[in-house]
ZAKOLLUM-343970 format. One line per 5 residues: for each residue x, y, z of C-alpha. Coordinates in pm, whole numbers, always signed. Each point is the difference from the previous one (the first is absolute). Last residue first. Layout:
<recs>
X,Y,Z | ...
</recs>
This chain:
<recs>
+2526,-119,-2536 | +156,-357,-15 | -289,-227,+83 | +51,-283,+269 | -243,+250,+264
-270,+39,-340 | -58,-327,-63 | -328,-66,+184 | -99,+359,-40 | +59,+5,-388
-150,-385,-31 | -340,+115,+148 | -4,+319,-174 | +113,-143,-397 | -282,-279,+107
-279,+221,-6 | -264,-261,-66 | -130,-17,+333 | -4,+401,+8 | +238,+238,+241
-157,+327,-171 | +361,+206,-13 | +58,+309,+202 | +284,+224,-19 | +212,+250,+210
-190,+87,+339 | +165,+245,+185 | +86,-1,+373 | +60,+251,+296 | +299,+7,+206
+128,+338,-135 | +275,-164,-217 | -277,-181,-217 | -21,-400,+10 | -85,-134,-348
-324,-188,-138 | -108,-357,-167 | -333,-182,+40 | -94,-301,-129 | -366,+13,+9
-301,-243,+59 | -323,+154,-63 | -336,+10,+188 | -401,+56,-115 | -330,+206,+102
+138,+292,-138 | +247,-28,-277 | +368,+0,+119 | +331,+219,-111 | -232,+314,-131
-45,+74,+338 | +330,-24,+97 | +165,+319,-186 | -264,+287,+92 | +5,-194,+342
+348,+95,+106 | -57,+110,+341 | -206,-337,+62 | +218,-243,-191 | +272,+140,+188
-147,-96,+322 | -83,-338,-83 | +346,-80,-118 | +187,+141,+274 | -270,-218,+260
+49,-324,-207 | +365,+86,+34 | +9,+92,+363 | +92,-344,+134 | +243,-121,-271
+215,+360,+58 | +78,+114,-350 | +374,+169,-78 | +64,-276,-259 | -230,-320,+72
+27,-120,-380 | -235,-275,-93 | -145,+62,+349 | -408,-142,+1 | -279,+173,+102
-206,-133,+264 | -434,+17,-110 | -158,+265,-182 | +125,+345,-34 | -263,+230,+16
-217,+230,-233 | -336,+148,+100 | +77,+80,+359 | -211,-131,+247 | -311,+191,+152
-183,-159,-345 | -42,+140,-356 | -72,-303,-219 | +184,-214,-212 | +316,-68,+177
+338,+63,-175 | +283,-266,+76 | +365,+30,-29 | +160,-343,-29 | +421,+54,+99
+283,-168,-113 | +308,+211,+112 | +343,+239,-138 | +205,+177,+178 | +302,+238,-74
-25,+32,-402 | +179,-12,-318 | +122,-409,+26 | -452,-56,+51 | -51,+189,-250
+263,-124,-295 | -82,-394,+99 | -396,+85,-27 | +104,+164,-368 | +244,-274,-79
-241,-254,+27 | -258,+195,-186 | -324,+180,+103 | -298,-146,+16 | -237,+331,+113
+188,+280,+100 | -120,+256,+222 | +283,+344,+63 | -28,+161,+366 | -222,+335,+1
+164,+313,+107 | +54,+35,+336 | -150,+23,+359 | +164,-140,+307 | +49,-322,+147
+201,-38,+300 | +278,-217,+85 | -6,-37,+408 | +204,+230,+179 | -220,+261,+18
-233,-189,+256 | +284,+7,+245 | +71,+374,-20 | -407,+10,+58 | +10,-215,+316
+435,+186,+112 | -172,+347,-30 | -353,-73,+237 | -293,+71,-168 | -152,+322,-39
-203,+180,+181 | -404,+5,+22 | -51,+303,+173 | -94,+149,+384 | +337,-18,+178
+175,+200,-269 | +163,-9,-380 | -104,+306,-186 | -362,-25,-75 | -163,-79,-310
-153,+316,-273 | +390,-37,-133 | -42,-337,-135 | -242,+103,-303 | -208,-285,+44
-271,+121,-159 | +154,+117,-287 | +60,-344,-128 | +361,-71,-108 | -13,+37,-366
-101,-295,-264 | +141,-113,-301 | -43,-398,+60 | +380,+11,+109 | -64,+290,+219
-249,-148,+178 | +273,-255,+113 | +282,+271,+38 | -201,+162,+217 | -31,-282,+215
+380,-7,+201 | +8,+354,-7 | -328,+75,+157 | +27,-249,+249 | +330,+135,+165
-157,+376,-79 | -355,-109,+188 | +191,-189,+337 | +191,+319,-29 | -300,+256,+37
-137,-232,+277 | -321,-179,-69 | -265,+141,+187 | -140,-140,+318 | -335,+206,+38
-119,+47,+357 | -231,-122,+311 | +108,-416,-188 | -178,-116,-324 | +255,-138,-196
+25,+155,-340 | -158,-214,-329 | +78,+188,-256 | +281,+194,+71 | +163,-192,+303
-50,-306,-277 | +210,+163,-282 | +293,+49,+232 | -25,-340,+172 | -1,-152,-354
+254,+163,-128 | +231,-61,+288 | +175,-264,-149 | +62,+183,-310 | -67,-85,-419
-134,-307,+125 | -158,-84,-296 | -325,-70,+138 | -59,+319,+171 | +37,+173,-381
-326,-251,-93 | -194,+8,+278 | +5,+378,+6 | -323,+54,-165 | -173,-169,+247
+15,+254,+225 | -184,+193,-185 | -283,-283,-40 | -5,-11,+417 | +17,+336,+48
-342,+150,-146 | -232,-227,+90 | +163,-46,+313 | -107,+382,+27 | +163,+379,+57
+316,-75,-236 | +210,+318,+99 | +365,-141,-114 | +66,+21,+393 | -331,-258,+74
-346,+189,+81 | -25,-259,+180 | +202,-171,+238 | +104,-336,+26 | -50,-284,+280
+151,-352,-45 | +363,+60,+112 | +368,-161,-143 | -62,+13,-317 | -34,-306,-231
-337,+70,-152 | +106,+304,-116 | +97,-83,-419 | -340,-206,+65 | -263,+250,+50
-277,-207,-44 | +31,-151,+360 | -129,+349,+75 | +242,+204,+284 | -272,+25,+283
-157,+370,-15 | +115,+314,+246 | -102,+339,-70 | +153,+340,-79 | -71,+383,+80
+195,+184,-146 | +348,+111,+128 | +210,-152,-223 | -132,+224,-329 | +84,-191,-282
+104,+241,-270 | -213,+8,-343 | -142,-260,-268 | +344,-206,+11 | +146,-202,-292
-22,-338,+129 | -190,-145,-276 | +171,+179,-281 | +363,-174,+117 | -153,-327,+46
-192,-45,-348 | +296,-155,-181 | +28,-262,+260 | -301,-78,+6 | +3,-24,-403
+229,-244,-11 | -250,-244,+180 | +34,-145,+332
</recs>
């Protein structure tokens, strides 16, 4: 998914006029196109949708456009919040998302359109949702998204430093200054595809383990890629995959920050000796 998907989500939901819940609606199949739904829970949706798409034609590209923020996991209900939107189960009535359900996502993902300059879409200005009741998408459970929170997160910020062979001292100096530090190849595929358009490739390796948990490091790393894309992009040509040592700190609010990234070349041997030498190294 391309930068410009992202970029494009806030204009494409902006709504042409109030969606009237009491007009007349039909039920389709949810399209195997649609991917972003293809994991809910029912395989009947109604149409005109809540955001007021009237055709398949119409919903499946907007829905689309959310591929992107749903891949960083900005919430875990993101994707259940989006979906009762554009794709809502077909039952005798609408199942809106609850007003909180839209609040909890809302300030989880703002931040993430935020960081590429845009506004919460006026669309899903949370107060046209429903107070909590029987007949609304409500939120999860306290002690399942309390849980979730207590992973390190990855949040916007400014854009990392990239230094190509650096010096001994240099690799010994960021990896003494920081919490964590891994080997990781980020790859950038060619073509636009249902996947998204950087990912980490393969385990990751713990030079420094820090605050990281080994089995949600690929998953930390992928997702800040994502909501930082202004500042990965530029880290892999399309089509190709890097190796990178990768340095950051652990922020008192539980979410992390990137610190420096150094190409991890063959012929780099200032970074291979650094983070082989670095634990007998007086910092």
């Amino acid at each position: 998914m391309h930068l410009s998907h992202l970029l494009l989500l806030a204009a494409l939901l902006t709504p042409a006029g109030a969606f009237d819940l009491g007009q007349t609606t039909r039920c389709v199949p949810v399209p195997p196109q649609m991917s972003v739904c293809q994991d809910v829970p029912y395989s009947e949706m109604r149409l005109p949708n809540l955001l007021g798409h009237s055709s398949l034609e119409e919903a499946v590209p907007r829905s689309d456009d959310w591929r992107t923020l749903l891949h960083t996991g900005c919430h875990p209900q993101a994707r259940a919040f989006v979906c009762s939107l554009v794709a809502p189960v077909c039952l005798d009535r609408f199942i809106q998302p609850c007003r909180s359900v839209c609040i909890a996502v809302r300030e989880s993902c703002a931040p993430v359109l935020a960081c590429h300059g845009h506004a919460w879409p006026e669309a899903l200005d949370c107060d046209r949702f429903p107070a909590q009741d029987d007949t609304c998408l409500t939120p999860l459970p306290k002690h399942i998204s309390a849980f979730s929170k207590d992973f390190p997160q990855p949040v916007c910020q400014s854009c990392p430093s990239v230094e190509e062979a650096p010096s001994l001292k240099t690799v010994l100096d960021a990896l003494c200054l920081t919490d964590f530090a891994i080997k990781a190849k980020i790859s950038r595929r060619r073509l636009p595809s249902a996947d998204p358009e950087l990912t980490v490739e393969g385990p990751v390796e713990l030079i420094r383990r820090g605050p990281l948990l080994p089995y949600d490091t690929v998953s930390l790393i992928q997702r800040w890629l994502l909501i930082n894309l202004r500042c990965a992009l530029p880290l892999v040509r399309p089509g190709r995959a890097q190796l990178y040592l990768i340095t950051g700190t652990m922020r008192a609010s539980g979410s992390i920050q990137l610190s420096s990234l150094f190409p991890w070349l063959k012929k780099d041997l200032h970074i291979t000796a650094g983070a082989r030498k670095w634990k007998h190294h007086k910092c």
